[in-house]
C-alpha positions in Angstrom: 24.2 37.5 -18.6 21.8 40.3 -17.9 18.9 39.5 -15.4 16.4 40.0 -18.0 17.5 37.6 -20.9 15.0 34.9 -21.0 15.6 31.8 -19.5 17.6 28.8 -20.3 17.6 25.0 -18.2 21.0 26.4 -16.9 19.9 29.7 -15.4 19.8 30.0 -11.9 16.7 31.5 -10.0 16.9 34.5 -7.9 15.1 36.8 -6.4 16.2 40.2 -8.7 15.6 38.0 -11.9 12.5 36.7 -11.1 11.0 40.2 -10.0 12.0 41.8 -13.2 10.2 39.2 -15.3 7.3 37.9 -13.6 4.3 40.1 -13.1 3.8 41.4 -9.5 0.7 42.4 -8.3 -0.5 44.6 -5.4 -2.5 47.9 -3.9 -1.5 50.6 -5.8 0.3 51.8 -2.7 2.8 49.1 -2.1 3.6 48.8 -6.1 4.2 53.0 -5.7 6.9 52.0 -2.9 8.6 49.3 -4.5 11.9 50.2 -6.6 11.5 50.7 -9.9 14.7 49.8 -11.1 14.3 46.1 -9.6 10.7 45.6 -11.5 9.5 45.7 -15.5 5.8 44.9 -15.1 3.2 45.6 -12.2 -0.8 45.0 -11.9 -2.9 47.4 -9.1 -5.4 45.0 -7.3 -6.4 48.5 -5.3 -6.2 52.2 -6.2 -3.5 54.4 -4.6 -0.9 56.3 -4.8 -1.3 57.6 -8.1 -2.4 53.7 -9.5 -5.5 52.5 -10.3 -7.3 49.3 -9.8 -7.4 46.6 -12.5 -4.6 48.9 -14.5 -1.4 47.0 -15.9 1.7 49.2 -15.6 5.2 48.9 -17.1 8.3 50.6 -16.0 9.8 53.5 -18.4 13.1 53.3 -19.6 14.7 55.5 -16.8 13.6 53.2 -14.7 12.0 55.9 -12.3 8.2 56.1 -13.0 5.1 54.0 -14.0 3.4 53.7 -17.5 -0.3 53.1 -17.8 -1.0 50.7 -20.3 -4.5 50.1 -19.4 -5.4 53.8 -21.0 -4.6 54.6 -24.3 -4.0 57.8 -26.4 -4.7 59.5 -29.1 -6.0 57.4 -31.6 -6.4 59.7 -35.1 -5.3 56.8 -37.8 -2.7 59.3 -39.7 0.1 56.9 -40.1 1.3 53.8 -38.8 2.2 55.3 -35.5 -1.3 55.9 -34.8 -2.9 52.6 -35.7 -2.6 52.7 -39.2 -3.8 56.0 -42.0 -8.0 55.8 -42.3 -7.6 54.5 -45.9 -5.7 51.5 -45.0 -8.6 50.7 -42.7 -11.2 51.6 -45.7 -9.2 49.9 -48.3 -8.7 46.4 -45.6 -12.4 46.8 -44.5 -14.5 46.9 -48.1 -17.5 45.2 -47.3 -18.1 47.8 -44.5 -21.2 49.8 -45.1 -22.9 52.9 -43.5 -25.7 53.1 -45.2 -27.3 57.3 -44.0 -30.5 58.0 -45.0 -31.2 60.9 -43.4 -30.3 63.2 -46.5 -33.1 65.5 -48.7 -33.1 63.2 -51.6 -33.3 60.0 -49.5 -36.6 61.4 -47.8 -38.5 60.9 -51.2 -40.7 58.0 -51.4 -39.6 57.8 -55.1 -36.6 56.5 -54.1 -37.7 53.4 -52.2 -40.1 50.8 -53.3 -43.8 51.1 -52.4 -46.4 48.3 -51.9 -50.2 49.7 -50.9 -53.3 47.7 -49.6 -56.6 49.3 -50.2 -56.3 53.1 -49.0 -52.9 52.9 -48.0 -50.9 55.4 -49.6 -46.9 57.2 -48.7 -46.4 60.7 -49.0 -43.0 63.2 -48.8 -43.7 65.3 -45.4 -42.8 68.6 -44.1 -43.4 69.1 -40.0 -45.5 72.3 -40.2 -43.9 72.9 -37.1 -40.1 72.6 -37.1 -39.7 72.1 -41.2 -38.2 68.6 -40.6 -38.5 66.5 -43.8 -40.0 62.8 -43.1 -41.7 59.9 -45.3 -45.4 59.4 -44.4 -47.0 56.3 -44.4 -51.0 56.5 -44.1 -53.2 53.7 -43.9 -56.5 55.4 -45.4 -59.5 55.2 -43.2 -60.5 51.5 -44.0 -59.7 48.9 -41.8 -56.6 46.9 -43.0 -55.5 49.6 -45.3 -51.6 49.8 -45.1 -48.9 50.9 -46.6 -45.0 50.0 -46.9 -42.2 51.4 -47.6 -38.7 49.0 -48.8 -35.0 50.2 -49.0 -32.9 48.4 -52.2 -29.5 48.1 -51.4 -26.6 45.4 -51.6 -27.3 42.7 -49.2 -26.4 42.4 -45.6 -24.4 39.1 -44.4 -26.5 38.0 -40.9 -23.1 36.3 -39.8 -21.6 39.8 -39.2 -22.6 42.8 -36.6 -25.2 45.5 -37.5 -26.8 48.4 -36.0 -30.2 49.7 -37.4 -31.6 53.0 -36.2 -34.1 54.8 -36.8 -36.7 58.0 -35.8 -40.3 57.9 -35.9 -44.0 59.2 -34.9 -47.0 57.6 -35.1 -50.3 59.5 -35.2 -52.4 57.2 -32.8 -51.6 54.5 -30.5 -54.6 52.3 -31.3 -55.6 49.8 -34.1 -52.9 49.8 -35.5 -49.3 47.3 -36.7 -45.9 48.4 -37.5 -42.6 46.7 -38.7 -39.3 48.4 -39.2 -35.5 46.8 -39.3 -33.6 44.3 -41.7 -35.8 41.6 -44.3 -38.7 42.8 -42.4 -41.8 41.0 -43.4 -44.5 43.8 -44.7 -47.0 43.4 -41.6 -50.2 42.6 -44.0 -48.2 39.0 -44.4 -47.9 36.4 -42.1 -44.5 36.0 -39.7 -42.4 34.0 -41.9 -39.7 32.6 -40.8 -37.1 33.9 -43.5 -33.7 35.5 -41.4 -35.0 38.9 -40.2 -34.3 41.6 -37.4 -37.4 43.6 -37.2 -39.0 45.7 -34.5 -42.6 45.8 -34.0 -46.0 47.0 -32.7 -49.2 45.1 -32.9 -52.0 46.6 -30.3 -54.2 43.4 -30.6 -51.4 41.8 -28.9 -50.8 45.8 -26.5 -49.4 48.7 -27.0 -45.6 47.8 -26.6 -42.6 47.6 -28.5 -41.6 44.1 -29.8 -38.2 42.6 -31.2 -38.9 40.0 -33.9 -35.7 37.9 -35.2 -36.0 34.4 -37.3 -33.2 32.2 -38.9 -34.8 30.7 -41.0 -36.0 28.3 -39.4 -38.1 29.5 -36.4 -39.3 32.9 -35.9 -40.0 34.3 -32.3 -40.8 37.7 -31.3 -40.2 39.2 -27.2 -41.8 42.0 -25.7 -39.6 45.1 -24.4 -42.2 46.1 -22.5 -41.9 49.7 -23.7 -44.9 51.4 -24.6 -45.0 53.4 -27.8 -46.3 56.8 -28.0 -47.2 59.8 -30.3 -43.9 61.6 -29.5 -41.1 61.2 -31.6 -39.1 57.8 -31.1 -35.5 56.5 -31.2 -35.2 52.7 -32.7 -31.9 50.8 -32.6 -31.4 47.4 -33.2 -27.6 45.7 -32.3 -26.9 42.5 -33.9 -24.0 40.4 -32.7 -23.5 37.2 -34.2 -20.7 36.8 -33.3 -20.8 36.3 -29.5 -20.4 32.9 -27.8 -24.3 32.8 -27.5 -25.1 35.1 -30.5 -27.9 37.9 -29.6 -30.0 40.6 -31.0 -30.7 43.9 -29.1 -33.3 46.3 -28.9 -33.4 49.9 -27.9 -36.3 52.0 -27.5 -35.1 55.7 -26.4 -33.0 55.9 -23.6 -35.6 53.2 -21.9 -33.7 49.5 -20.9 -32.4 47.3 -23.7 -34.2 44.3 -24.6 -31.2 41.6 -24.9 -32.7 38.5 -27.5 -31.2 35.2 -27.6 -33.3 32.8 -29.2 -33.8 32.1 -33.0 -30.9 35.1 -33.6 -29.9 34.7 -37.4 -26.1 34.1 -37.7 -25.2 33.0 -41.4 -26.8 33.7 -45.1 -28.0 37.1 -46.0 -30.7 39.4 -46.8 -33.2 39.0 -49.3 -32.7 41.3 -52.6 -34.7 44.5 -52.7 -35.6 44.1 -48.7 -32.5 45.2 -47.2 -34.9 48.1 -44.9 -38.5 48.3 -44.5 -40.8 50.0 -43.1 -44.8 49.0 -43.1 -47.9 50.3 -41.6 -51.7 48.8 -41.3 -54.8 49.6 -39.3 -57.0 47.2 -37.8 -60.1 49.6 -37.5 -61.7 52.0 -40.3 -59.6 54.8 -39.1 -56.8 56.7 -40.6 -53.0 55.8 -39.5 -50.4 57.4 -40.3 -46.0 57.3 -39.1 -43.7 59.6 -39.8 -39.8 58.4 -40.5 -37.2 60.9 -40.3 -34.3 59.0 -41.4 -32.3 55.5 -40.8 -29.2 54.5 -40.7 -27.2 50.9 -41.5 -24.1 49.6 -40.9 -23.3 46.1 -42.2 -21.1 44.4 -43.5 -22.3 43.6 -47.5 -23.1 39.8 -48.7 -22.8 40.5 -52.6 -19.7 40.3 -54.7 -18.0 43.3 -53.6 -14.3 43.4 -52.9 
């Protein structure tokens, strides 16, 4: 019987069988001195000797050197051997969505659906500066004019992860409230409490960035206590469902992330035709106006789509 069979109620311990099958574990510098030919798996508690702490190790077949499990190689899904071609991933994954809008004929308010309040109004914009396409949303210069811009697209299941981003500039930093993310609310209506993941401003409340979720039941909203500004902005919102106490993250730039816990939504979907929105308003009789650059979703889709 060969000391590495597994065992049976008749087998007899010994030393040599039970160090080829049982995990050892040590400094990286004891496991480097130990002979390989009497051992099958190691873990390093301390790095040396070549070994690295926390690593698993197995012995190669020559029984004369270590192999790092813990890091892995290349990775380029072109056949089985490599974790599997790409289109067996696309073909086992369908309800995966990256939804770009970043592209010419996506930056063209034409495209999306528009809802105006008094002088609000959306233009296609051209930086004068740098040529960089955006959509413009301007309030108009009476107070609680606004102006919103919505993305249709198929649905987005809550129960599943999602990252939102987005790039923006706003003209001012005063009198003024903004909403951007997934089933936003337009920011003329009352917080509802239909499922949403929405960042927002409101400088009645001050001048920093807030994360807004609901589930349909409750909506709360938590301050990141990140100032916004008149330079140009990085947005991203995280959704993970899916962990043991589901969250929602924020990320304003490269400032800290705002991690939300309450009132995440975790089941359901999206609302039709308010998969992204975008919605401006003053609060004084003064012209507001943001700038998008672009967005971009991934999600997993709610509608029937296999």
């Amino acid at each position: 019987m060969s000391l590495t069979d597994s065992w049976t109620q008749g087998t007899p311990g010994s030393s040599s069988r039970i160090n080829k099958q049982l995990i050892i574990s040590d400094t990286g510098t004891n496991l480097a001195a130990l002979n390989k030919a009497n051992i099958r798996a190691v873990r390093c508690t301390a790095t040396g000797s070549g070994l690295t702490v926390n690593h698993f190790y197995i012995v190669n077949a020559a029984l004369d050197a270590f192999i790092d499990v813990s890091a892995s190689g290349s990775h380029t899904h072109t056949s089985s051997a490599d974790g599997g071609s790409l289109i067996d991933i696309f073909e086992s994954n369908p309800k995966f969505m990256d939804l770009a809008l970043t592209k010419t004929d996506e930056l063209d308010k034409a495209k999306w659906i528009e809802t105006l309040v008094t002088t609000g109004t959306t233009a296609n914009d051209t930086d004068g500066t740098t040529g960089e396409r955006s959509l413009k949303l301007l309030t108009g210069a009476t107070s609680g004019g606004a102006a919103t811009l919505g993305y249709p697209h198929l649905r987005l299941g809550f129960a599943n992860r999602v990252i939102y981003q987005t790039k923006l500039r706003f003209s001012a930093t005063t009198a003024l409230a903004f909403h951007t993310g997934i089933d936003c609310d337009n920011v003329t209506a009352a917080d509802s409490n239909n499922r949403k993941l929405q960042a927002e401003i409101c400088t009645v409340t001050n001048n920093n960035w807030w994360l807004r979720t609901a589930d349909n039941t409750t909506s709360t909203g938590s301050d990141t206590g990140i100032a916004f500004s008149t330079t140009r902005s990085g947005i991203k919102i995280v959704h993970k469902p899916d962990l043991g106490t589901p969250e929602t993250d924020l990320y304003i730039d490269a400032g800290t992330v705002l991690v939300k816990t309450t009132n995440i939504p975790v089941s359901s979907s999206s609302t039709d035709n308010n998969l992204i929105k975008h919605s401006l308003k003053n609060s004084a009789a003064a012209d507001k106006n943001l700038f998008m650059y672009g967005c971009r979703l991934r999600y997993t889709i709610a509608d029937d789509w296999v």
